[in-house]
Backbone bond lengths (Angstrom), bond angles and torsions (degrees), N, CA, C in turn:
res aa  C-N    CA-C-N  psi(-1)  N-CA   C-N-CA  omega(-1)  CA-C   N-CA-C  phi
1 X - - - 1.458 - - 1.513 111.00 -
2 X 1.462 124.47 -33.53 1.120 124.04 -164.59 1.568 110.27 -87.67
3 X 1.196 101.64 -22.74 1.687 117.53 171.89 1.642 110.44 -66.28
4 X 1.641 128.79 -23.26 0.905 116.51 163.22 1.276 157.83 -80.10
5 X 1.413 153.59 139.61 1.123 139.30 -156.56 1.829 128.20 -31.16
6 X 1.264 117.62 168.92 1.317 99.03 -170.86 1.445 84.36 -107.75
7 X 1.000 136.83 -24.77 1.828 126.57 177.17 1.716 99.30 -163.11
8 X 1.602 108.28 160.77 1.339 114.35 162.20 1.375 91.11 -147.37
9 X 1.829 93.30 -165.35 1.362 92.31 -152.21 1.950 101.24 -116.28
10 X 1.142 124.82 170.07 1.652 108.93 162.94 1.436 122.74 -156.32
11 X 1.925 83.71 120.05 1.598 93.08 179.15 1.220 121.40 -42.25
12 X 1.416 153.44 123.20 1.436 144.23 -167.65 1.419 107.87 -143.71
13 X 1.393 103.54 157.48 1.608 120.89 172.84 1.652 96.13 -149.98
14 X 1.612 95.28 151.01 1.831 125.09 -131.46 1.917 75.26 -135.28
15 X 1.089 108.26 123.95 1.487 104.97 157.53 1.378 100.15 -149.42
16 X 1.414 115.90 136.55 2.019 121.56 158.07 1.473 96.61 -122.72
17 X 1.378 92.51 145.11 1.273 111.85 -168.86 1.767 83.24 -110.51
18 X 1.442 124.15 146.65 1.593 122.55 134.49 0.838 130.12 -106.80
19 X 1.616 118.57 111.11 1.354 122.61 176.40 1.790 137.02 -72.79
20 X 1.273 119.64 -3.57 1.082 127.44 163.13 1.917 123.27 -102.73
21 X 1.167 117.83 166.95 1.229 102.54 -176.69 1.843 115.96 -73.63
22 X 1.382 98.99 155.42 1.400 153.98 -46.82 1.596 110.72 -19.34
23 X 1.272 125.65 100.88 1.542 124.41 164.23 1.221 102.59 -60.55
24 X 1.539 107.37 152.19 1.458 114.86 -155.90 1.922 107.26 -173.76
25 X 0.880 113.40 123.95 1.412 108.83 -176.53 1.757 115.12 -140.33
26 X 1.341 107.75 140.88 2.175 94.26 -179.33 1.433 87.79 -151.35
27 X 1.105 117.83 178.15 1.551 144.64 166.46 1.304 123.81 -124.25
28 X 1.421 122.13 169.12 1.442 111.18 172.61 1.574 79.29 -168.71
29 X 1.936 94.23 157.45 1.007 123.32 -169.63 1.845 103.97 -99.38
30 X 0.938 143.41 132.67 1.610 148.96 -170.78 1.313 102.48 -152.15
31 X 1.470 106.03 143.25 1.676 118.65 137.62 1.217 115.27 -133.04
32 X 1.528 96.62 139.47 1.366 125.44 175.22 1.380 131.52 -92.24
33 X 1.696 118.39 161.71 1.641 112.40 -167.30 1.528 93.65 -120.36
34 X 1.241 139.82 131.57 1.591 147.55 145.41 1.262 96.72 -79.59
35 X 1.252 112.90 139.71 1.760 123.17 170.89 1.479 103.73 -161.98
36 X 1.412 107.76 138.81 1.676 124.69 162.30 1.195 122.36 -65.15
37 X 1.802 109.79 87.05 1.384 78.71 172.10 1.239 173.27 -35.64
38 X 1.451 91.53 -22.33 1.509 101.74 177.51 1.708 95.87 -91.29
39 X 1.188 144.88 -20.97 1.799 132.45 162.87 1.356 119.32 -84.63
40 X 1.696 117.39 48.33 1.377 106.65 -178.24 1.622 99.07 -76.16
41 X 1.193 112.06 -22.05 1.680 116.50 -143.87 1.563 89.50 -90.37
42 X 1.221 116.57 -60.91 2.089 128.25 151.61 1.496 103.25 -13.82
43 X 1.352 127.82 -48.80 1.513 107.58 -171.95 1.986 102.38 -106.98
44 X 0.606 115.69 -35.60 1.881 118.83 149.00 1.381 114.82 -9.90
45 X 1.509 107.74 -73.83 1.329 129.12 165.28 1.464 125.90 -56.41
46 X 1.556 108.98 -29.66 1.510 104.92 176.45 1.371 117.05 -91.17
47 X 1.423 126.70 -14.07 1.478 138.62 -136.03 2.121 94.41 -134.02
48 X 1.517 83.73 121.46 1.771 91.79 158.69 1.328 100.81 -64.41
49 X 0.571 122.68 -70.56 1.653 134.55 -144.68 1.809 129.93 -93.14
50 X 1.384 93.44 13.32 1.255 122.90 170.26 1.641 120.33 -130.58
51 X 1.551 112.26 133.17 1.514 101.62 170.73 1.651 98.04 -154.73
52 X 1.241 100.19 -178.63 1.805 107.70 -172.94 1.180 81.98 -134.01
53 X 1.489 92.76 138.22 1.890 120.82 155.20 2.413 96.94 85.41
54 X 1.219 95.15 3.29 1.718 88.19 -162.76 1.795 97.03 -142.89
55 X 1.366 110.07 167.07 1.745 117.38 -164.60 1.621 82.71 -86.62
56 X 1.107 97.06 142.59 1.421 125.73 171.13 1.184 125.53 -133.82
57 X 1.625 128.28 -179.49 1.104 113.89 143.01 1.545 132.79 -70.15
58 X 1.166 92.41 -37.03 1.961 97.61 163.25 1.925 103.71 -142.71
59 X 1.172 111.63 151.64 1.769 101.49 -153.47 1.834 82.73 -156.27
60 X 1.005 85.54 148.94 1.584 107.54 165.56 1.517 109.90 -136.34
61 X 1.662 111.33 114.34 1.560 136.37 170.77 1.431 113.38 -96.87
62 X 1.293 108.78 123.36 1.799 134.09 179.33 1.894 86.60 -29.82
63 X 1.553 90.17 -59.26 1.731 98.12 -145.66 1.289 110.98 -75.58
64 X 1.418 121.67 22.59 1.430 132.68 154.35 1.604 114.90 -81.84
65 X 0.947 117.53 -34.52 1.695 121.10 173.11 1.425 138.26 -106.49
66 X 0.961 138.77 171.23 1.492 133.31 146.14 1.636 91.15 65.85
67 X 1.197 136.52 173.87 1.430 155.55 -130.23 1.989 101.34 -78.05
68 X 1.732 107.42 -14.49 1.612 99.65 148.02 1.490 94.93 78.61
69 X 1.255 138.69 -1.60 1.317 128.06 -155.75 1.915 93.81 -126.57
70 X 1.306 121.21 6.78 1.246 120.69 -175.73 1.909 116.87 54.64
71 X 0.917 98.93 -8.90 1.576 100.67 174.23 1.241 124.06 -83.27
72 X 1.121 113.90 -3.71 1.363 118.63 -176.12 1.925 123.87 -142.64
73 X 1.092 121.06 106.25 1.518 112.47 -158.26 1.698 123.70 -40.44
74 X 1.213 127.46 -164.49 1.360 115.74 158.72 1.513 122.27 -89.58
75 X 1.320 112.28 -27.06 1.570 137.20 161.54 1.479 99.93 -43.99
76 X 1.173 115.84 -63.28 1.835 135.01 -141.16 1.885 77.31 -78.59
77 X 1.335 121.76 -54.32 1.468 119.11 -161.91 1.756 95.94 -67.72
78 X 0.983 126.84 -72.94 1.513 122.17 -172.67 1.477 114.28 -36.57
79 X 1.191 121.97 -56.49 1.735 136.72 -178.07 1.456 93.22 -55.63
80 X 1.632 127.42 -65.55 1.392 106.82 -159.23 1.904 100.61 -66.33
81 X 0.985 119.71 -23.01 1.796 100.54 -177.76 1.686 100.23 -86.87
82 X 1.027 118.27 -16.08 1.947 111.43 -178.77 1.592 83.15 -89.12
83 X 1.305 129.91 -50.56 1.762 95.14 -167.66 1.808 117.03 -59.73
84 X 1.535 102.24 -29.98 1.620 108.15 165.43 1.407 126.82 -40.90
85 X 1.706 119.58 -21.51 0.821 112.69 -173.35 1.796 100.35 -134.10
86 X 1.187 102.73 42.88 1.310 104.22 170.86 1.404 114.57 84.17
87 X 1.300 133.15 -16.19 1.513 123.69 -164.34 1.326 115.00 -107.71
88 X 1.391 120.94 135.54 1.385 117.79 -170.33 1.401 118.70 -125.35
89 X 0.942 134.66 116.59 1.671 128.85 -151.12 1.296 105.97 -90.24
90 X 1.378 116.02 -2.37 1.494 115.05 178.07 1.734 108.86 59.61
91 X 1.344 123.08 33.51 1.207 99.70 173.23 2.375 100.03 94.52
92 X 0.830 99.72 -24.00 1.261 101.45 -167.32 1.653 104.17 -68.43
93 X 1.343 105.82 168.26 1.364 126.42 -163.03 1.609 115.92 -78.91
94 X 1.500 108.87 132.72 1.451 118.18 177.60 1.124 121.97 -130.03
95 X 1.710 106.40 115.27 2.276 109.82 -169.64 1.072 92.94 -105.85
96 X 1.048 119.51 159.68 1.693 161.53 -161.90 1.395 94.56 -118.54
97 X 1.447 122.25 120.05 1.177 116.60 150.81 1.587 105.92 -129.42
98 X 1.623 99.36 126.63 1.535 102.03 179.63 1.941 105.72 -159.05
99 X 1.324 102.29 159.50 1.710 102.32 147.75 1.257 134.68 -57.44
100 X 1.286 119.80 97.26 1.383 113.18 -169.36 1.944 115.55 -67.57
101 X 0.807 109.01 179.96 1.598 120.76 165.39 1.744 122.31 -51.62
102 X 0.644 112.66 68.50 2.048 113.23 173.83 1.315 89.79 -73.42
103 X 1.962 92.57 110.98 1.253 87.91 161.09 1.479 137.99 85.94
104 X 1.215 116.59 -7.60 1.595 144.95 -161.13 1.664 114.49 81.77
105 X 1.708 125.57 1.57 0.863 108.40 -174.76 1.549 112.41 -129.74
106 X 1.351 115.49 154.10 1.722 110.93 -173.37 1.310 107.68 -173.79
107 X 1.388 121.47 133.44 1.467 145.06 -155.07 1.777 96.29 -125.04
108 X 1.294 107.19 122.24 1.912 97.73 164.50 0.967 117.70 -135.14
109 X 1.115 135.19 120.09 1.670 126.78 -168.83 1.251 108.60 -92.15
110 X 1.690 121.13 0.62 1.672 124.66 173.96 1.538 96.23 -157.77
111 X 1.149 117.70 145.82 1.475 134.16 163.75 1.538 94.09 -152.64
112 X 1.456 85.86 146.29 1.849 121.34 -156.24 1.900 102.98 -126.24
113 X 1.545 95.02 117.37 1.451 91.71 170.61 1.373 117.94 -133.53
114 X 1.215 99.50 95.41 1.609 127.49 176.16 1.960 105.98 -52.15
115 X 1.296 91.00 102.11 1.807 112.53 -172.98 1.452 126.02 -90.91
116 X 1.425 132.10 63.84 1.356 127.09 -125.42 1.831 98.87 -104.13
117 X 0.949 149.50 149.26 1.510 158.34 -171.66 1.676 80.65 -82.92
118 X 1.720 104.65 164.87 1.237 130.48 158.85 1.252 126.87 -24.98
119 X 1.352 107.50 -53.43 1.296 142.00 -158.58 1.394 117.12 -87.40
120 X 1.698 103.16 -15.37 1.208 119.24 159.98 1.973 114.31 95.12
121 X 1.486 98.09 0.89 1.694 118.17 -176.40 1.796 78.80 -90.59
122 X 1.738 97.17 145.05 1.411 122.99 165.28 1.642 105.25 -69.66
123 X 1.768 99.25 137.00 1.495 111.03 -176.83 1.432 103.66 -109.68
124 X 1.383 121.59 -37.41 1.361 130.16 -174.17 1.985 111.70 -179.10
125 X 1.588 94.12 151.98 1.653 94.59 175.39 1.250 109.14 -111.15
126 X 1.253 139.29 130.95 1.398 146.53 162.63 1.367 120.50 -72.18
127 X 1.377 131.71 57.22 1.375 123.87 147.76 1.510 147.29 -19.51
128 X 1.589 122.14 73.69 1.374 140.41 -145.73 1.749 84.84 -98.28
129 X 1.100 111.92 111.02 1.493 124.48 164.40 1.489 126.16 -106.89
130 X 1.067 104.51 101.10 1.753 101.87 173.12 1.423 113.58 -107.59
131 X 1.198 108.61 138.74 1.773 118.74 161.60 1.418 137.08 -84.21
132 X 1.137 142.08 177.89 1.616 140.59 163.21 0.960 130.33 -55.79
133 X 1.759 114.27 -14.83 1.480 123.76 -171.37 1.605 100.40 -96.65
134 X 1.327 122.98 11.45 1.886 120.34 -172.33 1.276 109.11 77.01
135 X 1.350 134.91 23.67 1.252 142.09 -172.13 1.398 110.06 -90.36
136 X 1.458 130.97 178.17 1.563 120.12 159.90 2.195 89.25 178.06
137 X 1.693 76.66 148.28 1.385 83.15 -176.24 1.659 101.67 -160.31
138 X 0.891 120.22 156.04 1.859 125.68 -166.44 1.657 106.03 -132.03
139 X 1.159 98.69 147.58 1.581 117.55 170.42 1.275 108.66 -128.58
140 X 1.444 103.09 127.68 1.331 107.88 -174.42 1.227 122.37 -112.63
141 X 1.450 130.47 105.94 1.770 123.07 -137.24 1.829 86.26 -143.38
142 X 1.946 84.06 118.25 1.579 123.36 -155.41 2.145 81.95 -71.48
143 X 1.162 132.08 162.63 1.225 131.54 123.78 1.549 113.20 -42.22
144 X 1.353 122.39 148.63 1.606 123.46 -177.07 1.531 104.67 -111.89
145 X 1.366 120.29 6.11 1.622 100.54 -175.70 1.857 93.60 -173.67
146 X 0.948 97.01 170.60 1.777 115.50 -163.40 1.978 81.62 -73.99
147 X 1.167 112.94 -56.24 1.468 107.82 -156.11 1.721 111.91 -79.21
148 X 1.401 105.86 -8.37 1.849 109.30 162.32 1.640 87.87 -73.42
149 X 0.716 112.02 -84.49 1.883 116.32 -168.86 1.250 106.40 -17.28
150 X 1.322 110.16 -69.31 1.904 110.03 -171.82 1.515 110.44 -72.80
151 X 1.516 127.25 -5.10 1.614 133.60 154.43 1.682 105.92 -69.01
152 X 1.546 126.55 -34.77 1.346 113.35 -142.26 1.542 122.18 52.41
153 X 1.290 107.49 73.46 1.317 126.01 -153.74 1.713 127.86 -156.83
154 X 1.291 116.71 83.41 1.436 101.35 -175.31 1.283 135.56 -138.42
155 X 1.578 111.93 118.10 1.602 112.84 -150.08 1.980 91.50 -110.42
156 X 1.468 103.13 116.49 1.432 100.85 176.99 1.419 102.37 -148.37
157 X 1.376 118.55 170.71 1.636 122.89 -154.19 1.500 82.69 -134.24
158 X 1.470 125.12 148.45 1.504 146.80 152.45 1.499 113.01 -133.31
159 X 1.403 115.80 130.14 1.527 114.95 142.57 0.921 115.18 -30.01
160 X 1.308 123.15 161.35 1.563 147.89 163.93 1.622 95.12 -90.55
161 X 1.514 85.90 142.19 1.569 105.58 167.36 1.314 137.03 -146.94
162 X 1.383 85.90 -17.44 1.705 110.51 165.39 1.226 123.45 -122.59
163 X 1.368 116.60 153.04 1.354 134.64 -174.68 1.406 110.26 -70.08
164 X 1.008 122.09 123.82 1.747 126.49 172.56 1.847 108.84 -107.73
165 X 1.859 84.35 -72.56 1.519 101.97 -171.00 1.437 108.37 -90.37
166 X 1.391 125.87 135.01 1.374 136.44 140.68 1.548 116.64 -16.96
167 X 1.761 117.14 -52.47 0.917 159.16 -111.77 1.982 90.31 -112.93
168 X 1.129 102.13 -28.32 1.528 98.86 -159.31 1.605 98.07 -153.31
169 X 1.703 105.01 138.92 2.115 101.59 177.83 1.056 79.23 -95.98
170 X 1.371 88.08 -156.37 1.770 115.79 -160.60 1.166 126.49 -96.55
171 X 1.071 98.76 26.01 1.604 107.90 -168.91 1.939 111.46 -124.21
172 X 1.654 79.53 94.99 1.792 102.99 -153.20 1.236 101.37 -156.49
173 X 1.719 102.79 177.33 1.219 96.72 -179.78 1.605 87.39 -165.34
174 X 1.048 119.64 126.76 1.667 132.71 164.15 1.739 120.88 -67.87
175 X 0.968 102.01 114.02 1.681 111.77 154.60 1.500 106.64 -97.66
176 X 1.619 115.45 135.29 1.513 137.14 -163.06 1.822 87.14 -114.77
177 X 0.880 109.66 132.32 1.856 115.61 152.02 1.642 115.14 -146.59
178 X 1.342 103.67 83.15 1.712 119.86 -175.68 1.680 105.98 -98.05
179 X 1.237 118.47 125.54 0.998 120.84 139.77 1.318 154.65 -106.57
180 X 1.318 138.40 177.49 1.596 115.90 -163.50 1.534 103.90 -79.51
181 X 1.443 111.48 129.71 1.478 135.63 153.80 1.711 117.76 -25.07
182 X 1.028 116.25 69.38 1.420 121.74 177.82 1.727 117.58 -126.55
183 X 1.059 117.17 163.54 1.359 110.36 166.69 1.310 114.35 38.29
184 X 1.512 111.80 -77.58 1.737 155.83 -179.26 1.456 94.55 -82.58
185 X 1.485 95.27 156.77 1.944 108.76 173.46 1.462 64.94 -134.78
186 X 1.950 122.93 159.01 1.028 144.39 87.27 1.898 131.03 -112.08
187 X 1.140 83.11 160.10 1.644 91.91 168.67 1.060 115.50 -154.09
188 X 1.514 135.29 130.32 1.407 128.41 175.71 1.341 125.70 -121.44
189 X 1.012 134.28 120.03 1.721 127.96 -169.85 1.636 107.12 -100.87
190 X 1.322 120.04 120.63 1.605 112.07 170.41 1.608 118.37 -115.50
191 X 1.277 103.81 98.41 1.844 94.05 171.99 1.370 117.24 -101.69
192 X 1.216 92.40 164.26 1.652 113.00 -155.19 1.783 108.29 -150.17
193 X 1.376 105.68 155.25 0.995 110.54 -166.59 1.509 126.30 -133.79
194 X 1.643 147.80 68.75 0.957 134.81 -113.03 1.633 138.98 44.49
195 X 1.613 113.70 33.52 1.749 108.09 -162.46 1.184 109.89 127.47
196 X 2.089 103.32 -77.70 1.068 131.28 -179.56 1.411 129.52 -58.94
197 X 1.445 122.11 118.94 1.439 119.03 171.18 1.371 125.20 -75.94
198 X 1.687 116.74 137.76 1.361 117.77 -175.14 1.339 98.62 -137.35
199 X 1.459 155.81 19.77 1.152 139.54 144.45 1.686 105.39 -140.95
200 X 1.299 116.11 143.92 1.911 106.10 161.47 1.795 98.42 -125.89
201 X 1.266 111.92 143.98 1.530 118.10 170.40 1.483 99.68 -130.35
202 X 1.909 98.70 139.13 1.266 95.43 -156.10 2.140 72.49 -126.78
203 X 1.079 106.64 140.67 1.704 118.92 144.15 1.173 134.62 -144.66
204 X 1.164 114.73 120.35 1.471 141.73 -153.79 1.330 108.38 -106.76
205 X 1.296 139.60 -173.89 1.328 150.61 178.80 1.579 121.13 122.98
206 X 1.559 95.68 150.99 1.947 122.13 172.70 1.277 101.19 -87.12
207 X 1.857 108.16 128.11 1.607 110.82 153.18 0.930 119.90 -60.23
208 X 1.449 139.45 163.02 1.543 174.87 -169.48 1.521 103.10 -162.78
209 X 1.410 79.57 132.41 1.933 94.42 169.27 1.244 126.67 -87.77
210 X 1.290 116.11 121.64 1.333 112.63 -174.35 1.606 133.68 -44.71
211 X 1.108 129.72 100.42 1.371 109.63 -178.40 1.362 91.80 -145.91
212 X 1.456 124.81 -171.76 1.366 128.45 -167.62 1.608 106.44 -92.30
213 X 1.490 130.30 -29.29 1.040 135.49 141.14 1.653 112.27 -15.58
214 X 1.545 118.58 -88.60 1.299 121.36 -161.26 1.433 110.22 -64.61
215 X 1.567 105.75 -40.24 2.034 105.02 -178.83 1.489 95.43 -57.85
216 X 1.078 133.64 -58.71 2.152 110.25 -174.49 1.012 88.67 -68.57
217 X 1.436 168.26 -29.34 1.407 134.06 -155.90 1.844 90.53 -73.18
218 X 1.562 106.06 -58.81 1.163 106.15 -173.93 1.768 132.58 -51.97
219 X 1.226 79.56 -22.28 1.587 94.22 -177.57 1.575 109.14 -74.23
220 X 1.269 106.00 -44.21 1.698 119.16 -180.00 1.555 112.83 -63.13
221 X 1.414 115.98 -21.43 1.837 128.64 -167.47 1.518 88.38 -95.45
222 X 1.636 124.33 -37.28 1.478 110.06 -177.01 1.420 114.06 -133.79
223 X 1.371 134.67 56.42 1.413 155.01 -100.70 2.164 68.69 -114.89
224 X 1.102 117.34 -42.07 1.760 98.35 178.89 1.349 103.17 -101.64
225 X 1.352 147.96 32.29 1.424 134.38 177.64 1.159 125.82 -37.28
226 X 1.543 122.01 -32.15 1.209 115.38 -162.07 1.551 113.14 -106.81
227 X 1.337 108.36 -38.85 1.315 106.16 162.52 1.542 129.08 -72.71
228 X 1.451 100.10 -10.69 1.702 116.54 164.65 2.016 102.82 -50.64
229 X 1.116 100.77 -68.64 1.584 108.98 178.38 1.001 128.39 -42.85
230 X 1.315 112.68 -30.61 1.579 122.57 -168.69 1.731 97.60 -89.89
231 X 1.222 108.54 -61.91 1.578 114.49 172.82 1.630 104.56 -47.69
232 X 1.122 120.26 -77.55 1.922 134.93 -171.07 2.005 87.88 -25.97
233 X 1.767 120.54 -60.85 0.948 100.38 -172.82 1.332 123.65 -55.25
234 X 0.789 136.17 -44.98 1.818 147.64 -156.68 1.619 93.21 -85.05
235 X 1.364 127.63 -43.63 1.584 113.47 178.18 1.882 108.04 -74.84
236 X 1.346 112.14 -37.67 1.623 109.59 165.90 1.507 107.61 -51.50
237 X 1.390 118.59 -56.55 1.710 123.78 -178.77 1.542 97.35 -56.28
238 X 1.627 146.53 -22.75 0.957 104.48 -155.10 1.412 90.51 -105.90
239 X 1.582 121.95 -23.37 1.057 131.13 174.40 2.105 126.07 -46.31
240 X 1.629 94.37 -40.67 1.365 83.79 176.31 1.525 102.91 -102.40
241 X 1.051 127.43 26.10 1.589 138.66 150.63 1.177 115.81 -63.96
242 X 1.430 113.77 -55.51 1.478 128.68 -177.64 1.472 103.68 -56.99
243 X 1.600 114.06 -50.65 1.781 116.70 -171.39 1.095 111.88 -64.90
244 X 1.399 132.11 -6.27 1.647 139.62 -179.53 1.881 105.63 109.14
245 X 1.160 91.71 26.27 2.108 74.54 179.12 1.962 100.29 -76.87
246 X 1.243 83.22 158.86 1.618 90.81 -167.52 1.724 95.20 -97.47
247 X 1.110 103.04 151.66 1.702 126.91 -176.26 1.332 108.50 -97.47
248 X 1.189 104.21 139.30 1.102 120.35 -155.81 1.896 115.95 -124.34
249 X 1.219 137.90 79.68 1.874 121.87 -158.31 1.762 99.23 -48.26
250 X 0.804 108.23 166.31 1.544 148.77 -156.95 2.195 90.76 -101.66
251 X 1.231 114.82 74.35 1.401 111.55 170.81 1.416 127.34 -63.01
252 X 1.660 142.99 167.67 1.358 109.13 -166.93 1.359 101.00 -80.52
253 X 1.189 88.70 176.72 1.809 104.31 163.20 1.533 126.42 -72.87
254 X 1.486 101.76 157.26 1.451 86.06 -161.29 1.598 112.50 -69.67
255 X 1.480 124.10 -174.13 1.490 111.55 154.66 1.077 149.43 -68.52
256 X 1.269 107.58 -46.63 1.492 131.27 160.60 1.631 116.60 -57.13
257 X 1.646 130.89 144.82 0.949 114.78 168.38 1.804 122.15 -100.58
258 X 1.307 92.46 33.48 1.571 110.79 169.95 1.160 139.66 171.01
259 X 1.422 134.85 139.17 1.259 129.65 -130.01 1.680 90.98 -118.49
């Protein structure tokens, strides 16, 4: 484990489909960063064009994740909600997969923290969801059996509890189908609504190795990525507005910052 990289990078494509009316479907082009938490500072040091806590060309800041208050690491934030729920990583390894900062700026509507035991078998993924309104809220979805773990493999279902879409209340329920970050990225999100399914989000993607080489190549192929996302949402929102999707107020957030 320790022989392996401290982050790479992944070509990706973002598609939601809506399955109820207004049906509605788009794509988008992304790349993504995997990183060890504990080697943000390891690739900082190796990388022009990457830094933590400072403007970069692409940068990863503490106070984008995890409890946001700088007092507490990203390590220290994951462990205290996995020991809450029983799981103990023994020391084992935790990646970050997210959009980093282009530029000083970066929007994520999901960050994924792949929670791995000692031993190097998946214990649980931390699903960090934030919305448009400055909100953010996490699901924290255990592996369910000895033989997802030793696959790197984890298929688990949550209620909805937070507000994402305009587009949809809360009265849902997520299907997760993540697999381990290799070679391949997938991730699949399925919500549903009484039974019935009304959204699927699919993200896909090829690793690339991090080096300063591939971040400008990548940077140059998606030179607005981040403000692409932020805009793409609000023109998708306004788009199936126009087709008749019904609006929905913005309820509070929950209490807890994780479910």
């Amino acid at each position: 484990m320790h022989g392996e990289a401290a982050g790479c990078l992944y070509s990706a494509q973002l598609m939601h489909r809506r399955r109820v009316a207004p049906i509605y479907r788009f794509t988008y082009r992304l790349f993504y960063l995997l990183v060890d938490v504990d080697r943000i500072d390891e690739l900082a040091a190796e990388l022009r064009g990457f830094s933590r806590n400072r403007f970069n060309l692409l940068a990863l800041h503490d106070a984008d994740y995890g409890d946001r208050k700088r007092g507490v690491s990203l390590r220290g934030w994951a462990e205290r909600h996995l020991a809450q729920a029983g799981i103990d990583l023994q020391g084992g390894r935790v990646r970050l997969l997210t959009l980093p900062r282009l530029l000083g700026f970066a929007f994520n509507p999901i960050n994924l923290w792949y929670c791995e035991h000692a031993g190097g078998e998946l214990r649980a993924v931390i699903a960090e969801v934030n919305n448009t309104f400055g909100e953010t809220h996490a699901y924290l979805l255990p592996v369910a059996s000895v033989a997802d773990a030793a696959a790197y493999s984890l298929r688990q279902g949550k209620d909805k509890c937070f507000h994402v879409s305009p587009f949809f209340d809360l009265a849902g329920r997520y299907e997760f189908e993540i697999d381990e970050p290799a070679e391949r990225l997938r991730v699949v999100i399925h919500e549903s609504r009484e039974g019935t399914p009304i959204l699927d989000a699919t993200l896909s993607g090829s690793r690339i190795a991090l080096s300063d080489r591939n971040l400008l190549l990548q940077v140059l192929r998606m030179p607005w990525m981040t403000l692409k996302v932020v805009a793409g949402i609000h023109w998708q929102a306004l788009k199936i507005w126009l087709r008749g999707g019904r609006y929905h107020r913005k309820p509070p957030p929950p209490s807890a910052e994780m479910t």
